[in-house]
C-alpha positions as CSV (number, residue, x, y, z in Angstrom):
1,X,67.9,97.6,180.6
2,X,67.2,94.3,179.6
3,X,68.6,94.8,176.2
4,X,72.2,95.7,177.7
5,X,73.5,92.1,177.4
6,X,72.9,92.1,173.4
7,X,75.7,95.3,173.5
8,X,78.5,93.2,174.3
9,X,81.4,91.5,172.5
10,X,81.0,88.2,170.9
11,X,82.1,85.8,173.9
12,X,84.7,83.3,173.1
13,X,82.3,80.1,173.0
14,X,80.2,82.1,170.8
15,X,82.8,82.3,167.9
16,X,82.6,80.3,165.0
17,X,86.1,78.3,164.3
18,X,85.9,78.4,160.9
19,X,85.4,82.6,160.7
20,X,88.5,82.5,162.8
21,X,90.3,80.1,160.7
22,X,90.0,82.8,157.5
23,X,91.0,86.0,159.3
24,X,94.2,84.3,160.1
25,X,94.8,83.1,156.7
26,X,93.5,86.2,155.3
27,X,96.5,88.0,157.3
28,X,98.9,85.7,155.3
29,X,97.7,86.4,152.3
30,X,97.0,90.1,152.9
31,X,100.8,90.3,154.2
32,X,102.2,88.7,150.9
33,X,100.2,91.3,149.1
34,X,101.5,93.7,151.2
35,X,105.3,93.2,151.3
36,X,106.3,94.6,147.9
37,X,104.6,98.1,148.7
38,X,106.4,98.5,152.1
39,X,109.3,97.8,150.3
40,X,108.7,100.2,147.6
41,X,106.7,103.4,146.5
42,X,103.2,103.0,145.8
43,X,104.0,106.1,143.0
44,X,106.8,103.6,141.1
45,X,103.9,101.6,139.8
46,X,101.9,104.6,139.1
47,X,104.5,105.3,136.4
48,X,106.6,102.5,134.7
49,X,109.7,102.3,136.3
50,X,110.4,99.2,138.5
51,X,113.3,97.9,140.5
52,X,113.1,94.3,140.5
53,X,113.0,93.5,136.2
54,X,115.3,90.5,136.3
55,X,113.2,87.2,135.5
56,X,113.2,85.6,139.2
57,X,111.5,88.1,140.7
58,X,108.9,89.0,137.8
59,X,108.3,85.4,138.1
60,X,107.5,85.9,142.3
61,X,105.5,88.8,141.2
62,X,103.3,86.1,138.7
63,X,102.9,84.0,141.8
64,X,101.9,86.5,144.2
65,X,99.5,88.2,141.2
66,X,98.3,84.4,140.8
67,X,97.7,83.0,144.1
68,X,97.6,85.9,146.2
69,X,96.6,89.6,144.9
70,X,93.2,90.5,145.2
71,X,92.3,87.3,146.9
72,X,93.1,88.0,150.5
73,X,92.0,91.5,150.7
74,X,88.4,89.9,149.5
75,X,88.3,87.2,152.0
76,X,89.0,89.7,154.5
77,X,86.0,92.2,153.4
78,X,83.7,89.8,153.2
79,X,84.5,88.7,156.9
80,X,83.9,92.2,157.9
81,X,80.8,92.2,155.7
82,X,79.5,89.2,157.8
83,X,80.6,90.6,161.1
84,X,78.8,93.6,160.1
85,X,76.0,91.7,159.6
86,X,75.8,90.0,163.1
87,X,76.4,92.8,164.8
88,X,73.0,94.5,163.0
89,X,71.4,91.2,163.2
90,X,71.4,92.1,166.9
91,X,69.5,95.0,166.3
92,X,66.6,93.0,164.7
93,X,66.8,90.3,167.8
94,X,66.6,93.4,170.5
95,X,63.9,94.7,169.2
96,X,64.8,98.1,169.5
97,X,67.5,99.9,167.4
98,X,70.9,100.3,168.5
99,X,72.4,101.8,164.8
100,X,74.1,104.7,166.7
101,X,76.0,101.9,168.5
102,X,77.0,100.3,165.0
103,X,77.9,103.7,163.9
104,X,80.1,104.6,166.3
105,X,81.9,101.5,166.1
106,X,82.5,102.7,162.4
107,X,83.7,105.8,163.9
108,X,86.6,104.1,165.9
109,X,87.5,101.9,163.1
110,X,87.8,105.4,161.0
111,X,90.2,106.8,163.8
112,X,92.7,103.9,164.1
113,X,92.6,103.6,160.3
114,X,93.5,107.6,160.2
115,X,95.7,107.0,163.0
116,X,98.1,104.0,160.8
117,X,98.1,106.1,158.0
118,X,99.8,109.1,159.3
119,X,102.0,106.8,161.6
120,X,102.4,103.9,159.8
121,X,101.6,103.1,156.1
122,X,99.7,104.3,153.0
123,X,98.4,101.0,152.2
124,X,95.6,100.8,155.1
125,X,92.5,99.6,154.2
126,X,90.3,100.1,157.5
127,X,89.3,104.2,156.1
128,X,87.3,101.9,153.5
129,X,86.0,99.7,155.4
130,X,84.7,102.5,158.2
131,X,83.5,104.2,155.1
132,X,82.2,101.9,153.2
133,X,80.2,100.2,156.8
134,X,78.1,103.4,157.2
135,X,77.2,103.1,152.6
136,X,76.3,99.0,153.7
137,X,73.5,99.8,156.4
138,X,71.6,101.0,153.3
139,X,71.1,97.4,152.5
140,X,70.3,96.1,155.9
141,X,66.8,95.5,155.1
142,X,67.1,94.6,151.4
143,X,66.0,91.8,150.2
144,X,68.9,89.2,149.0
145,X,68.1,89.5,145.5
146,X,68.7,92.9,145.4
147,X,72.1,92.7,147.5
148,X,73.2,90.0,145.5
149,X,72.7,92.5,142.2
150,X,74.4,95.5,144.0
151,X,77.2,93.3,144.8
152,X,77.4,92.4,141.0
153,X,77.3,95.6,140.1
154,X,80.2,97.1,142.5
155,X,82.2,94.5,140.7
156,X,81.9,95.4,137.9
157,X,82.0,99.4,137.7
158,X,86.0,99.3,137.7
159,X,85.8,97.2,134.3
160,X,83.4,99.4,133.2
161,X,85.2,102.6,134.0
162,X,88.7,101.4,132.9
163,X,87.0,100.3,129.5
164,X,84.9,103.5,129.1
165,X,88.3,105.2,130.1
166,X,90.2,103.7,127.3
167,X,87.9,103.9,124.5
168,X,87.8,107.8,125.4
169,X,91.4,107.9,125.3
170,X,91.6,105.5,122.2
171,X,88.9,108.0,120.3
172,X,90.9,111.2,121.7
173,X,94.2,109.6,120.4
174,X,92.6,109.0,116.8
175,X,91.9,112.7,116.3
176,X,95.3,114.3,115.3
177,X,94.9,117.4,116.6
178,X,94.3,115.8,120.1
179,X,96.4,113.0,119.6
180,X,100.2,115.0,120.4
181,X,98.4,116.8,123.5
182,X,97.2,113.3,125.0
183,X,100.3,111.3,124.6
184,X,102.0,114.6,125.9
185,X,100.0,114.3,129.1
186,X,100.5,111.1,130.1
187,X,103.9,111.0,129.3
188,X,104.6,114.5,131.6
189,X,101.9,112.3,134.2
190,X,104.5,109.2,133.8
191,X,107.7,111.5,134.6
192,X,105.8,113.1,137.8
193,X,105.6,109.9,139.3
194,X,108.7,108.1,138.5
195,X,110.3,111.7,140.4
196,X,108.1,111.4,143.1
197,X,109.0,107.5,143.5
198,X,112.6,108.1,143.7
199,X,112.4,110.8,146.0
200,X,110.5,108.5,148.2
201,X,113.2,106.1,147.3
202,X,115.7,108.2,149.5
203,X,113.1,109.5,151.9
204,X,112.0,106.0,153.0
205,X,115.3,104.6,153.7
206,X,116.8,107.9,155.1
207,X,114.6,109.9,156.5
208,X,113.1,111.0,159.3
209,X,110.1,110.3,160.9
210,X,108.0,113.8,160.1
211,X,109.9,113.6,156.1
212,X,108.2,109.8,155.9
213,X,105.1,110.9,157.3
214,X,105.2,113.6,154.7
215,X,105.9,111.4,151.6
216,X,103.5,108.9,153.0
217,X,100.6,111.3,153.1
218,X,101.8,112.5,149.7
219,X,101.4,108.7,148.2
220,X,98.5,107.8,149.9
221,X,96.8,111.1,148.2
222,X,97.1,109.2,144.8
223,X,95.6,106.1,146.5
224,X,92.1,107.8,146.1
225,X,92.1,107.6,142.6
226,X,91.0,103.6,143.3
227,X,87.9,104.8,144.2
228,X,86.6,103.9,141.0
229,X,88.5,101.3,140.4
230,X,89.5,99.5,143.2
231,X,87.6,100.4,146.3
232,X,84.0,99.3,144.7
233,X,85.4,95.4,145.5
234,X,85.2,96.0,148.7
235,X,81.9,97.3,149.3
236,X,80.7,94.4,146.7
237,X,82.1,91.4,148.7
238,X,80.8,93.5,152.3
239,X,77.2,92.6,150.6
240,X,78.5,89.0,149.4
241,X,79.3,88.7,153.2
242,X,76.0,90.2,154.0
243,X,74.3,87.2,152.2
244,X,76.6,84.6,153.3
245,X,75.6,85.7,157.2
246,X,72.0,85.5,156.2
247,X,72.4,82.6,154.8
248,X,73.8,80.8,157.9
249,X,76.3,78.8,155.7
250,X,79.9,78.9,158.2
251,X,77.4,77.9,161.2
252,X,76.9,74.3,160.3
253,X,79.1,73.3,157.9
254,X,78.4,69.8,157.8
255,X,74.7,70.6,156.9
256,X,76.0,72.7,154.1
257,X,78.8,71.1,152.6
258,X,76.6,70.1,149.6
259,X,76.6,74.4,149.1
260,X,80.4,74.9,149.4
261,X,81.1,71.8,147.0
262,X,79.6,73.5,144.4
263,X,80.9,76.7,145.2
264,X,84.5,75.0,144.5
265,X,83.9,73.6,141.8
266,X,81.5,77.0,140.0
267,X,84.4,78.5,141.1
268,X,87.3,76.8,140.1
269,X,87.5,77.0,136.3
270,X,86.8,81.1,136.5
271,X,90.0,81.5,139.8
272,X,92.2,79.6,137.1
273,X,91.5,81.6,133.8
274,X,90.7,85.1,135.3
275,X,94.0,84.9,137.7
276,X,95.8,83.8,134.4
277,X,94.6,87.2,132.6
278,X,95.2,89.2,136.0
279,X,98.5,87.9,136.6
280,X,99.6,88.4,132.2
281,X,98.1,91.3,131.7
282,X,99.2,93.3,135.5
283,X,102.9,92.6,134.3
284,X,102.5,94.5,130.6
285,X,99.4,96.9,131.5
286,X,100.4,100.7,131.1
287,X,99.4,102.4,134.7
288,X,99.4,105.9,133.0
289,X,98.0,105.3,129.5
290,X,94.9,103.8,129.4
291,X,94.0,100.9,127.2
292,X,92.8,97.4,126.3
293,X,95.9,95.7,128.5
294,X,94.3,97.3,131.6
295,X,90.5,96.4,130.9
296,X,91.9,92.8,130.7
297,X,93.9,93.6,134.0
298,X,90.9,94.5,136.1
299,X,88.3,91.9,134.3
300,X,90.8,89.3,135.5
301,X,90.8,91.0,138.6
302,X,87.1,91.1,139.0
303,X,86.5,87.1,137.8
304,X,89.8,86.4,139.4
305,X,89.8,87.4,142.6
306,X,86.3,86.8,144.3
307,X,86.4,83.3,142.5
308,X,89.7,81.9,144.4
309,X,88.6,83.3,147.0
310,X,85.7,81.0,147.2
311,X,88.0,78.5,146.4
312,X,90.5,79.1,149.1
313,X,87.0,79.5,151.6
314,X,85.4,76.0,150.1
315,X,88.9,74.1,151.1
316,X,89.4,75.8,154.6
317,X,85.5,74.4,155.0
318,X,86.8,70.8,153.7
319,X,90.0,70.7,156.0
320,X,87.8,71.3,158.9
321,X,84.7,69.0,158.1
322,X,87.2,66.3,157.6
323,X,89.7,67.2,160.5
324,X,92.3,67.2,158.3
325,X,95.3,69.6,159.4
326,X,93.5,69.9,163.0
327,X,96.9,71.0,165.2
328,X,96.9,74.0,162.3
329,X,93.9,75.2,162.0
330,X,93.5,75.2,165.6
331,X,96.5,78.1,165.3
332,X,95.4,80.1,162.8
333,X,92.2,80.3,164.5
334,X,93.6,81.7,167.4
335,X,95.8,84.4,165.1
336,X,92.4,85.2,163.2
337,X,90.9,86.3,166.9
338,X,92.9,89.0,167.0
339,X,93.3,89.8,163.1
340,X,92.9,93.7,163.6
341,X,95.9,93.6,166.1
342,X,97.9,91.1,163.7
343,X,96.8,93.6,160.8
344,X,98.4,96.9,162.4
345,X,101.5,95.1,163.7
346,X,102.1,93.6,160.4
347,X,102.5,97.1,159.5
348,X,104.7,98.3,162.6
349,X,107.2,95.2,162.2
350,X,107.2,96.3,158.2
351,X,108.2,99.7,158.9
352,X,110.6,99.5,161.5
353,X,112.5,96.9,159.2
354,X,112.3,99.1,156.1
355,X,112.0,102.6,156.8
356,X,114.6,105.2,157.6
357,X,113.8,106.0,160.9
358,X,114.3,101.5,161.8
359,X,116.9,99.5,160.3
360,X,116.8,101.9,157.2
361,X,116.0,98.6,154.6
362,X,113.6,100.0,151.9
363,X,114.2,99.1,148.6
364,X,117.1,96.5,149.3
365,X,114.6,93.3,149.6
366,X,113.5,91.9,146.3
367,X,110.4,89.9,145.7
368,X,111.7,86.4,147.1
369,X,113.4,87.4,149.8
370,X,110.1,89.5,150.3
371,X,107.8,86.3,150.0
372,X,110.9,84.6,153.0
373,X,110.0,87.8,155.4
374,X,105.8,87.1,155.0
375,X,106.4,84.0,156.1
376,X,108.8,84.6,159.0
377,X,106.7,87.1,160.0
378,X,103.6,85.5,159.6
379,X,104.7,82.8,162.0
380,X,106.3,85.3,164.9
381,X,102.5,86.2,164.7
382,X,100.9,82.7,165.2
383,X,103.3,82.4,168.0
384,X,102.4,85.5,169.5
385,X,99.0,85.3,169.0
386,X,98.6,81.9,171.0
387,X,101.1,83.2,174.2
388,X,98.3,86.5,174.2
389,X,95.3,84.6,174.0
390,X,96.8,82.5,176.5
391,X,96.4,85.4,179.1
392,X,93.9,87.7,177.6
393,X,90.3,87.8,176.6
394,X,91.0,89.9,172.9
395,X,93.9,91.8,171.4
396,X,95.3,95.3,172.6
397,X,93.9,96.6,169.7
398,X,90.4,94.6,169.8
399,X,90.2,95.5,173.2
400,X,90.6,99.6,172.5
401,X,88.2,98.9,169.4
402,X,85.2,97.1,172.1
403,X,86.0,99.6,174.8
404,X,85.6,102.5,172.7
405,X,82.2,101.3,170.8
406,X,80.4,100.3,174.2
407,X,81.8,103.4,176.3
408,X,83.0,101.2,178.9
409,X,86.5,99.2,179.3
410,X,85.8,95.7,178.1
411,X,87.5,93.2,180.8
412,X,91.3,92.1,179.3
413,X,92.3,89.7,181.5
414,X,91.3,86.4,181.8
């Protein structure tokens, strides 16, 4: 077919530097996010017990909450969001529809996302986006005012749900025959999850492989309850990426530094205040009783994170118009080309450090030393990542991705 050559990976003189440049940041950040949970159970801040209370380390929890949390994990969906986008854009320049490619591609991302879960860590995030891919073709031939409002609206629903949450619970708790049964609830809710997190405590650092893959699946059950109040960010900044491929913005940034100017500066005053809420309120919120503490938490994290995010994107766009910082942007780029590889190993160095079936660590790293290991890490990877690249065409795990969404063995090798 004449078509065929439109099916194929992006080639390397194809790729836009300054795409690459954010997935390998994006890894940093997401990483630094990261850290704390592989270090400890995602149940102990379901309830309110925490291990690290001493004022050092709440104060590297107020920097990561600050500069890092719900940043990164942003960035990164709306890269997917754009990619999404090219690879549908495709479609459009075929001529001819080629959705059940797009779809299966979704389908392999699904699988490997499954596949780290049960092996490797409750924290994944590619379920969502394979999920969330199929809910975005929906808007692949909407008009950009109405992505733009959809977008809006994703972002908000979690404020909206943990404020409609807590005035329910608020009204419930003023009526005193409810009143005792509520508080009852939560408190019984609290004491399941402070169990459950030190018994994965113990099974973590000592146990083995099938007992961690058992608590893990166990954890990661709770995780669902972010579909409400979490997981709408990331189909909201998919659209945001949408628009910002359509757009054309990260193809000439030169002709369009006017745009990301402004976006720093729009941006700027909203990344400081809403990360000052997040960061405040994220430290004193209650996680099992519901009030006005945790609508401040998620409006910070609504204004909060998209909004540095912009901000972090609009100076990555001024460092490489200028040429400022070239021999290091250069690297990251090359990390970034293999972000889904750097992604997964992120979680198979974690593991093997922490977990009981490795060197047995969990628990034992506090939030410094934590922040030390992300970096260490992060820089074994931009090492790695430029000796691969060196050889090979894409990533092991970009490589299985291509393969299996075109039903033929992409060419490795250089």
């Amino acid at each position: 077919m004449e078509t065929q050559p439109l099916l194929k990976p992006v080639e390397q003189k194809k790729r836009v530097l300054v795409l690459d440049v954010l997935r390998g940041i994006a890894l940093l950040g997401i990483l630094m996010v990261n850290m704390p949970l592989f270090n400890t159970p995602f149940t102990m801040l379901m309830g309110e017990a925490r291990i690290w209370t001493d004022q050092a380390n709440q104060n590297a929890l107020w920097f990561i909450d600050f500069f890092f949390h719900g940043k990164f994990y942003v960035l990164f969906s709306l890269l997917f969001g754009m990619g999404f986008y090219f690879f549908l854009r495709k479609v459009d320049e075929a001529g001819q529809s080629v959705i059940n490619v797009f779809r299966r591609r979704l389908l392999v991302l699904l699988f490997i996302g499954a596949l780290h879960v049960v092996l490797l860590w409750y924290g994944d995030i590619l379920v969502i986006y394979a999920l969330f891919g199929f809910i975005m073709t929906w808007f692949r031939r909407k008009s950009n005012r109405t992505v733009l409002i959809w977008a809006i609206v994703f972002m908000l629903l979690p404020v909206f749900f943990s404020f409609s949450f807590a005035v329910l619970i608020q009204f419930g708790m003023s009526v005193p025959e409810a009143a005792e049964g509520i508080k009852a609830g939560f408190l019984e809710q609290e004491k399941f999850f402070e169990n459950l997190a030190q018994r994965a405590l113990i099974v973590y650092s000592q146990g083995s492989f099938s007992e961690i893959m058992s608590i893990r699946l166990t954890e990661y059950s709770f995780i669902w309850g972010g579909i409400i109040s979490f997981f709408p960010f990331v189909l909201a900044m998919f659209l945001v990426g949408m628009l910002f491929g359509r757009k054309g913005y990260f193809f000439d940034i030169s002709k369009h530094i006017g745009f990301f100017k402004k976006l720093f500066w729009y941006s700027l005053p909203f990344a400081l205040l809403g990360n000052w809420v997040l960061a405040h309120y994220i430290q004193v919120a209650s996680h099992t009783m519901p009030g006005i503490e945790q609508v401040y938490m998620n409006a910070g994290f609504a204004v909060g994170g998209p909004s540095m995010a912009f901000v972090y994107i609009s100076l990555v766009v001024f460092c490489l118009h200028k040429g400022w910082l070239r021999w290091l942007t250069e690297k990251i780029a090359v990390t970034g080309r293999m972000a889904l590889t750097n992604y997964l190993t992120q979680s198979i160095i974690c593991t093997t450090i922490f977990y009981g079936y490795g060197f047995g660590l969990y628990g034992q790293f506090n939030v410094w030393q934590g922040i030390i290991l992300t970096f260490v890490i992060y820089i074994i990877q931009v090492i790695w990542s430029q000796y691969w690249l060196k050889y090979y065409r894409f990533g092991p795990f970009e490589w299985a991705w291509r393969s299996l969404t075109y039903w033929k063995p992409q060419p490795l090798k250089k």
